[in-house]
C-alpha positions as CSV (number, residue, x, y, z in Angstrom):
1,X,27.1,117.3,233.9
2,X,29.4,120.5,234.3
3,X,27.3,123.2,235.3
4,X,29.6,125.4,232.4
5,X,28.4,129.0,233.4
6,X,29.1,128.3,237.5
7,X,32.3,126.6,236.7
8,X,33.4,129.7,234.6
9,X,32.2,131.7,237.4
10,X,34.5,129.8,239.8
11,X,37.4,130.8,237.7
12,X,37.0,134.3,237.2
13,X,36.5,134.7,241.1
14,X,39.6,132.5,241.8
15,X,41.5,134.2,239.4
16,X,40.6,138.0,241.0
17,X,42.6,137.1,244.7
18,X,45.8,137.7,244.9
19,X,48.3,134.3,246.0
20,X,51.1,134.5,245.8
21,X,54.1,132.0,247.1
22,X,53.5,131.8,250.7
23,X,50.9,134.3,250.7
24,X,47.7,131.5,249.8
25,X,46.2,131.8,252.7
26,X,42.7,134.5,250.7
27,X,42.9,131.7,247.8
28,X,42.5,128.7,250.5
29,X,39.8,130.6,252.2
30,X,37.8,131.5,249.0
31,X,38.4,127.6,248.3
32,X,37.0,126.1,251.7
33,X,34.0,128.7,251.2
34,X,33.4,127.7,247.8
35,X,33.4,124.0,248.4
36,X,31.5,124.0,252.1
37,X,28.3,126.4,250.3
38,X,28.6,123.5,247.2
39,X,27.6,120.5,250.5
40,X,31.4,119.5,251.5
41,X,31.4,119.4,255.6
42,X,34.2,121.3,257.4
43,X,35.4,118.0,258.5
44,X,36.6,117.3,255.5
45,X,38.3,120.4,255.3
46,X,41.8,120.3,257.3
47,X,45.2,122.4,256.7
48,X,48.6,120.6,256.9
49,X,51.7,121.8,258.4
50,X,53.7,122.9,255.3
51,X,54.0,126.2,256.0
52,X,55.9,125.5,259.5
53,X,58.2,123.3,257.4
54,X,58.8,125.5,254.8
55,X,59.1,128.7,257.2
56,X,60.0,132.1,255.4
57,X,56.5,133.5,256.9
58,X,54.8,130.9,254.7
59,X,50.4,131.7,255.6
60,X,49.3,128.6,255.6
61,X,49.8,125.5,254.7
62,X,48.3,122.4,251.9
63,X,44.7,122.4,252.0
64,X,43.1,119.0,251.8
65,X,40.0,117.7,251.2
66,X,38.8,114.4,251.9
67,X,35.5,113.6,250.4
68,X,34.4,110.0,251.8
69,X,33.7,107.1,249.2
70,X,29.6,106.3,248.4
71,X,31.9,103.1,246.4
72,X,34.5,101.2,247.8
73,X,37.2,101.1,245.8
74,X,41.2,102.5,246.4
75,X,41.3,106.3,247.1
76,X,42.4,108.9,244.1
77,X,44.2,112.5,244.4
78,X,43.5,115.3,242.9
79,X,45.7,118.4,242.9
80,X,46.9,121.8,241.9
81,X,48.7,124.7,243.2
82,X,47.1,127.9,244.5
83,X,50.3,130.2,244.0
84,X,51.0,132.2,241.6
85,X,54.0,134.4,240.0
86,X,55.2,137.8,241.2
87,X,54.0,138.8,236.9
88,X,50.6,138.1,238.8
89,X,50.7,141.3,240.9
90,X,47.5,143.1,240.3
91,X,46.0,141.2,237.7
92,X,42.5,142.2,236.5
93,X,40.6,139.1,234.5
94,X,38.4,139.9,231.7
95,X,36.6,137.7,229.9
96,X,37.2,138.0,225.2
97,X,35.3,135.7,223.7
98,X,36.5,132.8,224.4
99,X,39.7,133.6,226.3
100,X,40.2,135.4,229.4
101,X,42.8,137.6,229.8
102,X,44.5,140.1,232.0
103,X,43.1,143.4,231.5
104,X,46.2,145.8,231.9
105,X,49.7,144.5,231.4
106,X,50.4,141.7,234.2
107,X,50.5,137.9,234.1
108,X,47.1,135.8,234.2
109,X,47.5,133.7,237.2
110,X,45.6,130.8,234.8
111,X,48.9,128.9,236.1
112,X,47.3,127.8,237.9
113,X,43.8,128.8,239.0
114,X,42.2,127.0,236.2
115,X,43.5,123.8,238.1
116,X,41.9,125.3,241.5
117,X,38.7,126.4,240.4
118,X,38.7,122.8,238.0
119,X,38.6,121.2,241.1
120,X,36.1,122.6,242.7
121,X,34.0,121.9,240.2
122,X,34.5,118.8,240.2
123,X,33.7,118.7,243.6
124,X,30.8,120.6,243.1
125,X,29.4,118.2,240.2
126,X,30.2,115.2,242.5
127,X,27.8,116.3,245.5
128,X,24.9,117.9,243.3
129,X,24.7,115.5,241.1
130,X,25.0,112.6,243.6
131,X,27.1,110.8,241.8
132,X,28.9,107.7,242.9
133,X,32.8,108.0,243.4
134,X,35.3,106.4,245.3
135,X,37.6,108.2,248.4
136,X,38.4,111.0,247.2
137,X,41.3,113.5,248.3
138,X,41.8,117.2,246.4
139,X,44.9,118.9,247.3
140,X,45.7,122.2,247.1
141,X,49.3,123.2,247.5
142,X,51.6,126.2,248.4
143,X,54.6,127.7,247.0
144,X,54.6,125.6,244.1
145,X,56.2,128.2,242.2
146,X,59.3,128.8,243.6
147,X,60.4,125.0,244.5
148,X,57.2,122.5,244.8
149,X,57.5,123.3,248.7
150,X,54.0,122.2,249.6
151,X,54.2,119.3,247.6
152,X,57.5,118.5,248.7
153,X,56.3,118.6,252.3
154,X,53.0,117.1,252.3
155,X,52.9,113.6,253.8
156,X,50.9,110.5,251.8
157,X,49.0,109.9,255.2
158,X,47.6,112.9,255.0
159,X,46.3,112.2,252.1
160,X,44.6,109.0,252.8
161,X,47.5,107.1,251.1
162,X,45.8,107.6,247.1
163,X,46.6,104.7,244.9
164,X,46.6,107.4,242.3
165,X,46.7,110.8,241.4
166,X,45.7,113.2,238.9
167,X,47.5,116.7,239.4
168,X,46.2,119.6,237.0
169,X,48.8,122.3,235.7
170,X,48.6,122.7,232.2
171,X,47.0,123.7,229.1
172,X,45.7,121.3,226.4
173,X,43.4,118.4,228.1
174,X,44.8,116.0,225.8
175,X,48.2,116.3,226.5
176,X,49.4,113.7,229.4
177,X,52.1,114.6,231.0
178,X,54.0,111.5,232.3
179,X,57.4,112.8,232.8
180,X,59.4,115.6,234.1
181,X,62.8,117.5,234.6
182,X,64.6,117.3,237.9
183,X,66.8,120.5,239.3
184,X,69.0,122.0,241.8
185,X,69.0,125.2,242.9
186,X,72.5,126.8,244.1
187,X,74.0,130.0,245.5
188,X,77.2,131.7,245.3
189,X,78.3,133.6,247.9
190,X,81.6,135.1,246.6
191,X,84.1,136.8,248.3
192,X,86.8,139.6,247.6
193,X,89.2,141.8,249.3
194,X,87.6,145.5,249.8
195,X,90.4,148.3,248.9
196,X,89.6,151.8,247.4
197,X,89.1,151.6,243.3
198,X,90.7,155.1,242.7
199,X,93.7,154.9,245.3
200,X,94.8,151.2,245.8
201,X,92.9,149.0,243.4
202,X,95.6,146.8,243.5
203,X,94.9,146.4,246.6
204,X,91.5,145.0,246.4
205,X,90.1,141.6,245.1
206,X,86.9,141.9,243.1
207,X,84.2,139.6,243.6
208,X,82.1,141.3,240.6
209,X,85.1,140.1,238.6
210,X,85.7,136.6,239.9
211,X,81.6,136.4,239.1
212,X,81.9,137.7,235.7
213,X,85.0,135.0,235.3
214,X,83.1,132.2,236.5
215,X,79.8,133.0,234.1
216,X,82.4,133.4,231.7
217,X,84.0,129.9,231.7
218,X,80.4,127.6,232.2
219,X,79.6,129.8,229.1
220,X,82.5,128.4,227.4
221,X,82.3,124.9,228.5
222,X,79.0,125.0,226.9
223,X,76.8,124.8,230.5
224,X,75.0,128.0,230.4
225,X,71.4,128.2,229.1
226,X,70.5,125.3,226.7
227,X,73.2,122.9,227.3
228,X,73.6,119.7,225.0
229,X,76.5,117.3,225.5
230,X,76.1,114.8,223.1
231,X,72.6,112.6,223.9
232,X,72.8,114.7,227.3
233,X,70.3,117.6,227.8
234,X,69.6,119.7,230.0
235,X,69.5,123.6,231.2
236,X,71.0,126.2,233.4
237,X,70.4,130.0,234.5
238,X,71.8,132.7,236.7
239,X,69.1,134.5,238.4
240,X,69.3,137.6,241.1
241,X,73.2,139.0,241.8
242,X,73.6,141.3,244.6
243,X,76.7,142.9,245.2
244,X,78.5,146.2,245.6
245,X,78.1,149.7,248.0
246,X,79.9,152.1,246.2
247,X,82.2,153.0,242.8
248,X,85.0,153.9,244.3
249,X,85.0,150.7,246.5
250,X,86.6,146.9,245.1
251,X,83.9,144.9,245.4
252,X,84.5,142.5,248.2
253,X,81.0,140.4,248.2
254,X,78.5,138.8,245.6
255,X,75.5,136.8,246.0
256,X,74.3,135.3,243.4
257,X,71.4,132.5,243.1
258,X,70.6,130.1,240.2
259,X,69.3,127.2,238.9
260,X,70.6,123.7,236.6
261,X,67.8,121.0,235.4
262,X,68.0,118.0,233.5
263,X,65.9,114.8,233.3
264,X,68.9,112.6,233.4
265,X,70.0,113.0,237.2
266,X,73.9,112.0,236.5
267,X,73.7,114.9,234.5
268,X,71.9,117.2,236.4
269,X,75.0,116.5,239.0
270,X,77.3,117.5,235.9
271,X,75.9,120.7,235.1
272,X,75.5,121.8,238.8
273,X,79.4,120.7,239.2
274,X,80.5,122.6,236.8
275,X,79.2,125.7,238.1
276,X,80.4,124.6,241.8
277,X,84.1,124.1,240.2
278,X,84.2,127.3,237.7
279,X,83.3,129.8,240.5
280,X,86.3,127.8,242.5
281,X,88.6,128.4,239.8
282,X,88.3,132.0,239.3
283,X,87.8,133.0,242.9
284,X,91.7,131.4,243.2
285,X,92.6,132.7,240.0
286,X,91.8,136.7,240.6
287,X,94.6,138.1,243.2
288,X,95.5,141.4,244.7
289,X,99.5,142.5,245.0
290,X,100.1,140.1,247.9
291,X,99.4,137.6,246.3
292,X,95.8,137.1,247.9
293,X,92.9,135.7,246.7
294,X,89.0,135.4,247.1
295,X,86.8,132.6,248.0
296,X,83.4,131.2,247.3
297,X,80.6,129.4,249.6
298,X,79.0,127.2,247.0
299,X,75.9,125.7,248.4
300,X,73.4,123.6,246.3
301,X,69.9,122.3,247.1
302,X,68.1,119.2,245.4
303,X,65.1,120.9,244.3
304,X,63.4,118.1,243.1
305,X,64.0,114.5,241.2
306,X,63.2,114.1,237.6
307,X,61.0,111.2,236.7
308,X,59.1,109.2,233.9
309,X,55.8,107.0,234.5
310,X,55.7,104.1,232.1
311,X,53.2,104.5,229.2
312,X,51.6,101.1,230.6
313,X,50.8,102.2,234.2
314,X,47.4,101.7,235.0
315,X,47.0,105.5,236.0
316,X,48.9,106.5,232.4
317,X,45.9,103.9,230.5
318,X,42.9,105.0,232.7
319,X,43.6,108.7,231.6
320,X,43.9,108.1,228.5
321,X,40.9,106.2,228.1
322,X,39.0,109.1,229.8
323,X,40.7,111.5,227.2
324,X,39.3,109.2,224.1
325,X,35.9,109.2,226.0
326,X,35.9,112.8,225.2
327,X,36.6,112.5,222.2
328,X,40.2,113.5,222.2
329,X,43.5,112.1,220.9
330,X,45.6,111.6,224.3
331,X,49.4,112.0,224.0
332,X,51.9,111.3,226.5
333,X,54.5,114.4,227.1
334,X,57.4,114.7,229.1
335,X,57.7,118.3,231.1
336,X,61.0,120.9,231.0
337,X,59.3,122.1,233.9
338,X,59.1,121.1,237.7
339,X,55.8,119.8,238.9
340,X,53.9,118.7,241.6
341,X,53.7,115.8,240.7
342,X,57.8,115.7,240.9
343,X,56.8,114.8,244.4
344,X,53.8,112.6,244.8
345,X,55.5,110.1,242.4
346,X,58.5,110.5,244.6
347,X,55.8,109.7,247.5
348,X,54.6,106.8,246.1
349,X,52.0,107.8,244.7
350,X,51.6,107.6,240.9
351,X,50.1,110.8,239.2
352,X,50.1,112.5,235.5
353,X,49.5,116.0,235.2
354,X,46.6,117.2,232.8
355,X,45.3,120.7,231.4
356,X,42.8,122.9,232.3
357,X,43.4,126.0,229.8
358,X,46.0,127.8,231.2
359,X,48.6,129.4,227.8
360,X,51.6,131.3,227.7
361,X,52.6,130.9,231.8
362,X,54.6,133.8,233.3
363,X,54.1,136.2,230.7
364,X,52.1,139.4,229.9
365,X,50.4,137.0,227.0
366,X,49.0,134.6,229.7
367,X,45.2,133.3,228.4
368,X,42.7,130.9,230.0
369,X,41.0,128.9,227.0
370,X,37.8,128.4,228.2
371,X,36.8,125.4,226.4
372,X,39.6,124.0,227.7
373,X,39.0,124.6,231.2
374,X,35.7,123.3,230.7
375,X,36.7,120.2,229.1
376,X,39.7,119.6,231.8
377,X,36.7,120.2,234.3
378,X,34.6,116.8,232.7
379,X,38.2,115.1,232.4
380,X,38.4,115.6,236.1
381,X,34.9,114.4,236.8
382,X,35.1,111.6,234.6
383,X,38.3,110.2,236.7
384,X,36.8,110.4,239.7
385,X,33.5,108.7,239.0
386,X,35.0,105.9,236.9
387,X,34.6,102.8,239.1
């Protein structure tokens, strides 16, 4: 019942605004308009306070949208995340046969506007077609991107406590993704002694080197990038380093920020320890001519906590009895990445993640499949009008 040229419309307007992490606030207004013009009344319309929470001049916080039941029956969630990556920046969508693309060299923002504009469809279908459902909620979050903080912050009473969920952010529709990575994010704020690099380096402790020692060492240990101890997997990366005012000047502060993931959470803690305890080590180990050394302030965060749904679950079977209804093979996945979804299991509330189209995320090859979309859209609708 996807009306397929509206719903393909909804995309390409969706994927034209700009939203990035914390900056949502044109996406959720181009939503609400979209789904009050397609019958939804601004009741049901209402903003959470995420973005208070979260702070760091965040616009506005979850949208949610509560459709009332015309079956009784225990509420479901639906969900996706209106931000996208800084890649994003200016991105143009054109429409080639049956991809659409960027049209100059930036990101997509498919990751993950085909999930918003999927749900409004869905939406859409529901209230034109008069179709029976049960409660419905469709959630659109903030700054998923950089942490899962609208997800993380959103409360299951807001919700209208879903016995389910259904959270869209991926590509293939047939592809169920049950599972999923937990991480920490840490930073180092390392410390040297300032001294003048031409006169009396000797005098002087160098962060930059203490830095490069530390890198050095989880390198070694085998706990940088891909990192495999025995049946133990997991991943770890360095991101931005700041540090340094001038040449002739030791270095006397770095700041550096990174991240370590793993699905097993003992050894998530493993990896994240040995970075605490390497950058420990060679802030001690680098001294000047008395003798002094540097420091480190070594905080770490909890990002978010791995998880795996059993294959048995009553939301795992329902979706992949919708998937065969399309006449799709389902299969069950488990994620690298972090998702929403991270969360709402944490809350309580059980949800896969499904595709709607979206290829090649946070790179200048981004693609929306179009069928895809499409087929995610009449996945979507099926799973809500399933009594």
């Amino acid at each position: 019942m996807i009306k397929r040229a509206l719903a393909i419309r909804h995309l390409m307007d969706l994927l034209k605004v700009p939203g990035p992490s914390g900056g949502e606030a044109a996406v959720a207004a181009l939503v609400s308009a979209k789904l009050i013009k397609c019958g939804c009344k601004k009741s049901w319309l209402s903003h959470d306070s995420a973005h208070k929470k979260i702070g760091g001049g965040y616009e506005v916080g979850n949208l949610i949208v509560k459709l009332p039941g015309t079956t009784k029956g225990p509420r479901r969630l639906f969900s996706g995340h209106m931000d996208t990556v800084p890649l994003c920046r200016g991105a143009v969508p054109v429409r080639r046969g049956n991809r659409i693309v960027p049209r100059t060299r930036t990101a997509l923002g498919g990751d993950n506007r085909t999930a918003v504009s999927c749900l409004v469809t869905i939406v859409e279908t529901l209230l034109h077609e008069k179709l029976p459902h049960p409660p419905l909620t469709f959630l659109f979050t903030v700054g998923e991107e950089v942490g899962l903080r609208g997800a993380r912050q959103v409360k299951s009473s807001d919700l209208g406590k879903p016995a389910m969920g259904f959270n869209y952010d991926g590509g293939d529709p047939a592809a169920i993704i049950i599972g999923a990575t937990g991480a920490d994010r840490w930073q180092a704020e390392v410390r040297g002694i300032s001294s003048h690099a031409g006169v009396h380096p000797e005098d002087g402790v160098s962060a930059a080197l203490i830095t490069s020692k530390a890198i050095s060492e989880i390198a070694a240990k085998g706990f940088f990038g891909d990192v495999r101890k025995g049946k133990k997997t997991g991943t770890s990366n360095v991101g931005p380093m700041q540090g340094g005012e001038a040449t002739n000047q030791v270095t006397d502060l770095m700041v550096l920020r990174g991240e370590c993931r793993s699905h097993d959470a003992a050894f998530l803690d493993r990896i994240t320890e040995t970075y605490r305890s390497s950058f420990e080590a060679a802030a001690a180990s680098v001294k000047n001519a008395a003798g002094e050394s540097g420091s480190v302030k070594f905080n770490i965060a909890r990002d978010y906590h791995s998880f795996e749904m059993k294959s048995d679950s009553p939301v795992v079977r329902r979706t992949q009895e919708a998937v065969k209804e399309l006449g799709l093979e389902p299969r069950l996945v488990i994620a690298n990445g972090g998702l929403d979804a991270n969360w709402l299991n944490r809350k309580g509330i059980p949800t896969v993640t499904l595709g709607a189209g979206q290829h090649n995320a946070h790179t200048l090859r981004e693609y929306a499949d179009i069928g895809e979309y499409l087929l995610g859209c009449e996945l979507g609708l099926s799973l809500a009008t399933t009594i």
